[in-house]
N, C-alpha and C positions, 0 to 999 in steps of 0.2 A: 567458585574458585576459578583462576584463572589454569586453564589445558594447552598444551601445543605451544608454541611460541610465546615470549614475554611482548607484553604490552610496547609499541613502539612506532615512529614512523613506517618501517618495513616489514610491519606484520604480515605475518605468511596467512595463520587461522587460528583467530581468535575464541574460544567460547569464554561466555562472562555468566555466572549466578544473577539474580536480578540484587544479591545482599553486596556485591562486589561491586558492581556499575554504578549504585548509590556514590560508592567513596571514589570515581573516577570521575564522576561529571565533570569536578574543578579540572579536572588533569585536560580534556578535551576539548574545552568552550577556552577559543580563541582569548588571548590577553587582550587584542584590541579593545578599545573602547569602544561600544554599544554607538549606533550612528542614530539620529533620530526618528523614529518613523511618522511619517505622513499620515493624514488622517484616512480613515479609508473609503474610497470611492470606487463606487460600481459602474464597469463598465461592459458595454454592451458590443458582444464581436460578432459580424455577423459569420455563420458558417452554411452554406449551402442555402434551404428555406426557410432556416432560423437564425437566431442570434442565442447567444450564451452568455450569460451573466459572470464576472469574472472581477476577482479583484487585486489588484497589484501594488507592491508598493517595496522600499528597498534599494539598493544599489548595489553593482558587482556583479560576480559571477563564482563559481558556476550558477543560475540560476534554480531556485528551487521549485518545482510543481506537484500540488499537492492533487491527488486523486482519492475521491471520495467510495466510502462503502456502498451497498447497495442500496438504493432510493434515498440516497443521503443529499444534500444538498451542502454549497461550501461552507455554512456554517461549523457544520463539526469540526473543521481545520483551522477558525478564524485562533483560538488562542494562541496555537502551536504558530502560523502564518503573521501575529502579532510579533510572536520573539524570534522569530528566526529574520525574518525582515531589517531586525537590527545590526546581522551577519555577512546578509546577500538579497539581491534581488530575490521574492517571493511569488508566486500568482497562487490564487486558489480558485478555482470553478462548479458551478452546477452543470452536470451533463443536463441532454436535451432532455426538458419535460421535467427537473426538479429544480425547485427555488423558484430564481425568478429568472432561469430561462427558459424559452419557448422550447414546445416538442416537433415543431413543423411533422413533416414525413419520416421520424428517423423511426426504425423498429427496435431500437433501444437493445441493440445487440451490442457485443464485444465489441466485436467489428465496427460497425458505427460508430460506438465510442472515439476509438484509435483514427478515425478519419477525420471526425467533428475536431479532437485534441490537437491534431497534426494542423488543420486549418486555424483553429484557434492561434495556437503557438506562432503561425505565419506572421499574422496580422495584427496582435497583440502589443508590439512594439518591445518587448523585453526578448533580446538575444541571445542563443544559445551560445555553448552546450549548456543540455541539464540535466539536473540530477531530482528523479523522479520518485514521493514520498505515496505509497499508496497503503490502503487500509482495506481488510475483506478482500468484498467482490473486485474491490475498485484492485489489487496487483493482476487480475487476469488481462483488466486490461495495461496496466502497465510494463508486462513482462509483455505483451503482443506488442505493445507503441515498440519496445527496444529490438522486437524481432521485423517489425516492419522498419524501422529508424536506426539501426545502430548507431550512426553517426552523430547522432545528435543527444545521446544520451549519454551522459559520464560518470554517473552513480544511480544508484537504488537503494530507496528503503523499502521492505515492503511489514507492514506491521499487523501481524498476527491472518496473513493474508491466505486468499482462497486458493485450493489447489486442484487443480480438475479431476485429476485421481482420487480424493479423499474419499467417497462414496466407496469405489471398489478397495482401497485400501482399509476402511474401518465394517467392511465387508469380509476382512479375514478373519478378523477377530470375530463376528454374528454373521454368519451366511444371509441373518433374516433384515438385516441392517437395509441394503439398495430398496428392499420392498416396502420395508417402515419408511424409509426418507421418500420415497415415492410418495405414499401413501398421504404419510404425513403435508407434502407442499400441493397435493391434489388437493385436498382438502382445504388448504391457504386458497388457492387461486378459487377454486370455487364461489368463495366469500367475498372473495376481492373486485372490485369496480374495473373493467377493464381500461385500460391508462398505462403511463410509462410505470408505475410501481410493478405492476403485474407483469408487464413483460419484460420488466430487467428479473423480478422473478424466476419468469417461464426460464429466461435465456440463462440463468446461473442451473437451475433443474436440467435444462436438455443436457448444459457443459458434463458436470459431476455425473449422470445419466453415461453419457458414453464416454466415461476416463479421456477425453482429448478435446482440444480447441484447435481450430484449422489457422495453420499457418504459425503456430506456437514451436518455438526454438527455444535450444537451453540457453540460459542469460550467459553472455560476456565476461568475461574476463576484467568486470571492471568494481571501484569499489562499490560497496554494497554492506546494509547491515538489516538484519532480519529479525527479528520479534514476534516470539511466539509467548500464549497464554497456556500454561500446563495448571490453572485452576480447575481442580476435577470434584467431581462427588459422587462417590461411591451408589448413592441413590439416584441417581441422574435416569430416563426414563430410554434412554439410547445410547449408547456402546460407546459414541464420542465425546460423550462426557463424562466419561470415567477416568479414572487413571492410565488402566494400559489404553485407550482412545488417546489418550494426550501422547502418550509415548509414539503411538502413530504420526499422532500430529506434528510433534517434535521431527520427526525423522523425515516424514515429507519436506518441514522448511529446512531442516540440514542437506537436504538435494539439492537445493537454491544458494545454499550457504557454499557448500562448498564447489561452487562453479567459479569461486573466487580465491584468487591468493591474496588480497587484501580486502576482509572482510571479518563482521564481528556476528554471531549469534546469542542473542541475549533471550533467555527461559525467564518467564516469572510465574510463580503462583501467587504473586498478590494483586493481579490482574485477572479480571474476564475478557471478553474480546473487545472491549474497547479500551487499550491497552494509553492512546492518548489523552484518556479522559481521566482512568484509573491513574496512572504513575506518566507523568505526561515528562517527567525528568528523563526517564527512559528513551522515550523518543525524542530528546530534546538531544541527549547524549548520542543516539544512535545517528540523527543529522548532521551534528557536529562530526560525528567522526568520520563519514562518508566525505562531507564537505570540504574536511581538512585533507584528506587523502587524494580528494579529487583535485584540489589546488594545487596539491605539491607534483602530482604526477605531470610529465614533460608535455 
């Protein structure tokens, strides 16, 4: 059900059910007619001592950029980067060392990220502002791009997205929690090949490890719509995937949520954490409404 304010241009805070959002997509997604999209073609940016793979396509503005999960490459955004293309200019990317961009020298940190994306965006040819669609790992770096860039950023999605505290936070509920998720991704990297998978890895392990990411600010005051998965199971083998874990999880992206006075929090339990792949309406809805909010504002 809809809480707080009625549904409207000058929503204050919105929460939506994921049964509610279903009946509002019509209400959201622009009457324009759909513009055609272009075939899609990969282009190659150079950033630093690589280049990034990157694909564009669309017209308008606010521009849309889409930031992928951890060791995801831009595939996972291509369906969602398909239909929004129809709205606005789109880009989607591989960070350095996934898909088919090069990894030159980057050590596949946050940080990095946010500097390779900033050059990208340079050169790229598609002009700001944008509004910034990120999944998982991939909002840590999209909340840092907005805390090093604000100027250039005029919305956010962030869709069922990572939050540096979660460790210590799902840590109240199991004291034994920090030690198991330790445990547990020692044990990952152990097995794993050293390469960019492992050290976007490492680099998500250190973040959650010590509750903070350097140089991370609270987001803007601008629109924004957040997406979280509260699909739990009571047999789940760790504390965060249970119910009260989701209840945590819930209330971490209500932090993010309400740093905005036009913004939407949409819960679903008929998603897991790939919440675009599961109910991709949802995030189809959540764009649209960021994008319209972005547009109309002066």
């Amino acid at each position: 059900m809809l809480k707080q304010q009625p549904w409207s241009l000058t929503v204050n805070a919105i929460r939506a059910s994921a049964r509610t959002v279903a009946a509002m997509v019509a209400v959201t997604v622009p009457a324009l007619a759909p513009l055609p999209v272009a075939a899609q073609i990969h282009t190659r940016v150079t950033v630093g001592d690589h280049a990034l793979d990157a694909v564009t396509a669309g017209h308008g503005g606010p521009a849309i950029v889409f930031e992928t999960g951890l060791a995801d490459s831009l595939d996972v955004w291509l369906p969602m980067w398909h239909t929004m293309a129809q709205f606005t200019a789109v880009i989607a990317y591989s960070r350095a060392g996934f898909g088919r961009s090069e990894s030159g020298r980057s050590d596949h940190s946050v940080a990095s990220a946010v500097t390779d994306l900033h050059e990208l965006l340079r050169h790229i040819g598609v002009s700001g502002p944008y509004i910034l669609v990120a999944r998982s790992y991939g909002s840590l770096i999209a909340r840092l791009y907005v805390s090093q860039y604000p100027d250039e950023v005029v919305g956010i999605v962030l869709v069922d997205g990572t939050h540096e505290q979660q460790v210590q936070r799902f840590g109240t509920l199991d004291a034994s929690y920090p030690r198991k998720f330790q445990a547990y991704f020692d044990s990952v990297l152990a097995r794993m090949p050293d390469g960019p998978s492992a050290a976007e890895t490492r680099e998500t392990v250190r973040i959650q490890a010590a509750g903070r990411l350097s140089g991370l600010k609270p987001l803007p005051d601008i629109p924004m719509a957040v997406l979280t998965s509260m699909q739990s199971s009571e047999s789940a083998p760790y504390v965060n995937g249970t119910a009260r874990g989701h209840e945590v999880w819930r209330g971490l992206h209500d932090e993010w949520f309400r740093r905005s006075h036009n913004a939407i929090h949409i819960a679903t339990d008929r998603s897991g954490h790939a919440i675009q792949d599961d109910e991709p309406a949802l995030v189809e809805m959540a764009i649209h409404f960021v994008l319209d909010r972005a547009r109309a504002r002066p």
